[in-house]
C-alpha positions as CSV (number, residue, x, y, z in Angstrom):
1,X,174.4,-235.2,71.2
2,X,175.7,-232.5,68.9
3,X,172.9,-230.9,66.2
4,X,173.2,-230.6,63.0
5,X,173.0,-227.6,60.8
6,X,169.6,-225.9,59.7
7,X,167.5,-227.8,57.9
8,X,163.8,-227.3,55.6
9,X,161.8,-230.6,55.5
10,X,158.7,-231.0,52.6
11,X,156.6,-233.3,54.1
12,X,154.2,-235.9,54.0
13,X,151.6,-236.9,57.3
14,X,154.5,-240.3,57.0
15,X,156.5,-237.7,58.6
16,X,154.8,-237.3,61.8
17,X,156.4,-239.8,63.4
18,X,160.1,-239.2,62.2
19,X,159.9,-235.5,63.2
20,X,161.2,-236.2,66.9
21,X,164.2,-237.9,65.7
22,X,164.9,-235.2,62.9
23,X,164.2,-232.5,65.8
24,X,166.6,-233.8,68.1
25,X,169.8,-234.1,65.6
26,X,169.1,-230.6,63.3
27,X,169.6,-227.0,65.7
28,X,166.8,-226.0,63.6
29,X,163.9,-227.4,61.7
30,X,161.3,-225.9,59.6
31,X,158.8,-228.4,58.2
32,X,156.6,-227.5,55.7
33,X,153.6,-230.0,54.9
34,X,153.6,-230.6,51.1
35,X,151.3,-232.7,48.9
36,X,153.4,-234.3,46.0
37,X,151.0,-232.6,43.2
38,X,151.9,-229.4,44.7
39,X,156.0,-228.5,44.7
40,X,156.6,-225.3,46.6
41,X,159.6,-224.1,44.3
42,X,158.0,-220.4,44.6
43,X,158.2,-220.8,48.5
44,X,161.5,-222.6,48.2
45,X,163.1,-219.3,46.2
46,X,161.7,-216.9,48.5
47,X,163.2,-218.1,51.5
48,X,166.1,-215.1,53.1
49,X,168.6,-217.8,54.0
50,X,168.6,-221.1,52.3
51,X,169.1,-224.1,54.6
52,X,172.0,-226.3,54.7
53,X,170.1,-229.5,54.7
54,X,166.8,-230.2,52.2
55,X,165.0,-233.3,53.1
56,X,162.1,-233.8,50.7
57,X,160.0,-237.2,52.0
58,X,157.3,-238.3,49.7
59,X,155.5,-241.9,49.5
60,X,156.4,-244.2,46.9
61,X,152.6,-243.9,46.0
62,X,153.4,-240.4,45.0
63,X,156.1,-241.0,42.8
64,X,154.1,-241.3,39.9
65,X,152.1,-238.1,40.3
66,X,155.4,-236.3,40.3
67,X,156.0,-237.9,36.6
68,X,159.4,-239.8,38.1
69,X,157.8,-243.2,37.1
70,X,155.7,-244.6,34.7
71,X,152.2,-246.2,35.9
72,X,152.6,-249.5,36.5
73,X,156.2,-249.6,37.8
74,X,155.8,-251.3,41.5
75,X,154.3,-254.6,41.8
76,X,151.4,-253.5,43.9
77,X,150.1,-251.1,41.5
């Protein structure tokens, strides 16, 4: 199978188990471990060469700590 271009992941510990898949199809990954609350943009602008793929994964739990939805929005809340 033919890789992909470079890639930066932001991820979550859902990630664990998706890394050997996104291993396998990118020629190279760097994943960084990020907590929602905490968004990287400083590490994100120092980088030399930016990559040509930008996966950010979060949890839908999350999505409210980032201030994209309101409390209250999903059922299970």
């Amino acid at each position: 199978m033919q890789a992909f271009s470079d890639s930066l992941i932001m991820r979550d510990s859902y990630f664990v188990d998706l890394e050997p898949f996104t291993s396998s199809i990118f020629s190279y990954a760097e994943y960084v471990w990020s907590q929602p609350e905490k968004r990287y943009i400083q590490y994100l602008e120092q980088l030399p060469e930016k990559p040509d793929v930008f996966i950010w994964e979060i949890g839908e739990r999350a999505l409210e700590v980032l201030g994209i939805t309101a409390p209250g929005f999903f059922p299970f809340d």
